[in-house]
Every structure is written in C-alpha cells, then in structure tokens.
N, C-alpha and C positions, 0 to 999 in steps of 0.2 A: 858470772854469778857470784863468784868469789870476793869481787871490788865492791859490789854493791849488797852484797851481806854486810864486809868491812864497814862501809862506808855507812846505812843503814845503822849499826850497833853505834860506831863513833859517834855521829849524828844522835843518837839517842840518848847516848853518856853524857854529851853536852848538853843538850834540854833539859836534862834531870839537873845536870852542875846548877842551871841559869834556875830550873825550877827552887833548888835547892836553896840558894844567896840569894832567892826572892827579888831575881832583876828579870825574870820570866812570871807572868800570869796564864794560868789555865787558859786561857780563852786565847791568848798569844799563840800558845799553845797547839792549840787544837786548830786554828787559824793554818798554823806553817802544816802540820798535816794532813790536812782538807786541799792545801795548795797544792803539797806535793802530790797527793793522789790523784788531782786535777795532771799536773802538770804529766805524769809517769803514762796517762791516757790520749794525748797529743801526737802532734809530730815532732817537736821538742826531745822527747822519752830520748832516742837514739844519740842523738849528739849531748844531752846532759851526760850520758853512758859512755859516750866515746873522751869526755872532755876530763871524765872520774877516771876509766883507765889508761889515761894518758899521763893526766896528775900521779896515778899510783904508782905507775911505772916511773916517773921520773924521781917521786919521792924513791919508790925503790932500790935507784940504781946510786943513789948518792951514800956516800962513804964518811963518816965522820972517825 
C-alpha cells in the first residue's frame, strides 16, 4: 500500500509539473486518469503492482 501511495502522489506531482509548463491539457489529463482507473479494475492491476514494487525496491536498494 505504501509503493502505491508513493507512487500515486509522484505520479501526481508530475501531472501538475506537465499541467504547470502547459505541455499537459486538462483533457490529457483526465484521459490518463480515466485510464488508470480502468486499468487498476483489470487483470493487469496485480502485475502493474508487482512491476512498481519491484522498481521501488530496486530504486531502493541503490546507494549513491
């Protein structure tokens, strides 16, 4: 639940950036979250989730 809060708020700090610099329109917009609410209702859902806490994890563990 943790990964996809993350992931969720990131996800929305970028559409606001893209809303922001006016390289996203409203409609674009409302487009990708229409999708995703589609897609989160699927058989998809589970491996989207498994594919975000695999990425997390990997961003995770790396050291700079």
């Amino acid at each position: 639940m943790l990964v996809s809060t993350s992931a969720v708020l990131l996800l929305g700090l970028f559409i606001w950036f893209l809303l922001r610099i006016r390289y996203l329109r409203w409609a674009d917009t409302l487009l990708c979250g229409t999708f995703g609410f589609l897609v989160a209702k699927t058989v998809a859902a589970p491996v989207v989730q498994a594919v975000l806490v695999a990425v997390s994890g990997f961003l995770g563990q790396l050291r700079f």
